[in-house]
N, C-alpha and C positions, 0 to 999 in steps of 0.2 A: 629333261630336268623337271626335276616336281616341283609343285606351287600350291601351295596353301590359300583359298581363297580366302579361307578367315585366318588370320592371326592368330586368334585366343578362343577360345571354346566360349567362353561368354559374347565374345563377338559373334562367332558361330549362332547362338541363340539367340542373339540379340536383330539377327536378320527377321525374326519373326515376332519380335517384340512379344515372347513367351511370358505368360503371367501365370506366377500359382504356383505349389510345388506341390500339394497333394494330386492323389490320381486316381479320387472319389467326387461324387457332385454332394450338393448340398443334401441331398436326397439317400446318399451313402450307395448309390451306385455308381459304375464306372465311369469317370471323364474318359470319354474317346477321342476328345481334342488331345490331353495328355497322352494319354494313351500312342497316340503317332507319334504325338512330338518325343517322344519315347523311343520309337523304330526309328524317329531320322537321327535325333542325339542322344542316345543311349548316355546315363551318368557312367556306365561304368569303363566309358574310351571310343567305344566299338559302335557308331552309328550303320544303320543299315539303307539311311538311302543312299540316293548320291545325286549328285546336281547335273541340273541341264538348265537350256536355257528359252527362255518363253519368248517368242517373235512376238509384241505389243502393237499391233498394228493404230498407226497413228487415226484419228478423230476428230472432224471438225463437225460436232454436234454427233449425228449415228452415221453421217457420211466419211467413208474413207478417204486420206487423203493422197490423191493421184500424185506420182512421182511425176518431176519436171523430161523424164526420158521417155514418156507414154505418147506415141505415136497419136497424134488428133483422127489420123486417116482409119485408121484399123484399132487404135486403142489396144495395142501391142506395147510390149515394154523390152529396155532393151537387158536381152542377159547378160551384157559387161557393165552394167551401169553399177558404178561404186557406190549408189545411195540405196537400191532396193535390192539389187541385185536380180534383176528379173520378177521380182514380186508384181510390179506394177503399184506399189503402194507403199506409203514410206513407217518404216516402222520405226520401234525402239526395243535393244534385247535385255535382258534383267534375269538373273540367277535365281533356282529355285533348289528346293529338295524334292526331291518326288522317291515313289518308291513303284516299279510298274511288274506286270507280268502279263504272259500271253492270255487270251480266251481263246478260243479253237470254235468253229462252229459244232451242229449238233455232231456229238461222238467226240468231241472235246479233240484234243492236239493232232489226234492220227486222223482225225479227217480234215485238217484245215487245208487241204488241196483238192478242189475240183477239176476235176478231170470232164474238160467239154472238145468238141472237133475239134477245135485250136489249138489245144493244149493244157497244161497245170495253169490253174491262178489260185493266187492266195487268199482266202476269204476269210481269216482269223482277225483280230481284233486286237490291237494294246493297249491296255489299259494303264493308267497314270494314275496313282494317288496323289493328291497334295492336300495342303494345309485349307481348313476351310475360310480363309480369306484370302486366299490366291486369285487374282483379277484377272481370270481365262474370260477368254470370249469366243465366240465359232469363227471370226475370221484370222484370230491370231494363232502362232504355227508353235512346236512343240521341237527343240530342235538339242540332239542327244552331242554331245561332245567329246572326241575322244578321251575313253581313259587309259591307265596302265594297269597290271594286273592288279594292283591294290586299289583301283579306285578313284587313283590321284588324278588330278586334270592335269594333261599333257600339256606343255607349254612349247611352241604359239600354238593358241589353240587351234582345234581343227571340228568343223563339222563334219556329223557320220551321217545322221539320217535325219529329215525331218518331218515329221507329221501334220498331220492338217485335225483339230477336232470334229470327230462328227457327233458323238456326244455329248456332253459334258453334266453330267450327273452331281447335285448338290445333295447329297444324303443327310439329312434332316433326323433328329431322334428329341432328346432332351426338351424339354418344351415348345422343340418347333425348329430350334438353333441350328444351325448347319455344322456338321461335326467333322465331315472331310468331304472331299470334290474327287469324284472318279471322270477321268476324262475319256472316252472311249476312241482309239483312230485304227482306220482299218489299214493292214498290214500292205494290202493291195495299191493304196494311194502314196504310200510313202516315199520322200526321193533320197535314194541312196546317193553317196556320193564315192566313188570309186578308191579306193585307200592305193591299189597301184598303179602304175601305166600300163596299159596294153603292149604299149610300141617298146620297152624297156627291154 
């Protein structure tokens, strides 16, 4: 069953509390803020990002706040705990648009596999565009949610994969302004979440 997270298109935008309608600066060059919010809500139907969702990892001052299921002895968390779910820290999760694609190391896509005694590992990179007042932090996680072939969020929702940032890149232009947030996370750390059963 599909689900509309926004209602109405103006609610859809209004997630971002978008101001303006031209998609020049004062200066008669490009606004790059419009400019995305452009690629996520296209006026003419057809946006091209799509949403996920940001793990907010909770903060009391810069210190994280320790789940009550965090072992004292080893400082271990437990994986069935229904508040962090093994994080060891307690978050809060909040909807975003992003728009992402692969990096590949040097030789771009066809070498993102090294080949060492062990084995392949993955050592490519994804990247995440978002809106340049999106409140990323390095300890809060990046977490994809199933879609259908069009796009839509699957309902109940389900996680696929979740990232950890190891970048998080503020691109700056305009008199200094921050214009979009590239989040960089390596492919390698990422925790899939199995879509079937094995034992099935």
């Amino acid at each position: 069953m599909k689900r509309n997270l926004f209602p109405s298109r103006q609610t859809e935008r209004s997630l971002y509390s978008i101001k303006g309608t031209g998609s020049s600066t004062q200066y008669g060059e490009i606004d790059l803020r419009e400019e995305l919010d452009g690629l996520f809500f296209s006026d003419n139907g057809i946006r091209h990002g799509y949403p996920v969702v940001i793990r907010h990892m909770r903060r009391n001052g810069n210190d994280l706040v320790k789940c009550s299921c965090v072992n004292p002895l080893n400082n271990e968390a437990s994986l069935t705990c229904p508040y962090c779910y093994g994080e060891r820290y307690l978050f809060d999760e909040k909807w975003y648009w992003t728009i992402s694609r692969f990096s590949g190391s040097d030789g771009g896509l066809g070498a993102r596999k090294r080949y060492m005694p062990s084995g392949a590992i993955r050592v490519d990179y994804k990247i995440f565009y978002f809106r340049y007042d999106t409140p990323i932090r390095y300890s809060d996680k990046i977490v994809e949610i199933k879609l259908d072939e069009e796009g839509e969020v699957l309902v109940p929702y389900t996680r696929e994969v979740i990232y950890s940032p190891q970048t998080i890149d503020k691109h700056r232009s305009d008199n200094g302004r921050i214009e979009y947030i590239a989040v960089h996370c390596r492919e390698e750390d990422a925790i899939r979440l199995d879509e079937f059963n094995v034992n099935e």
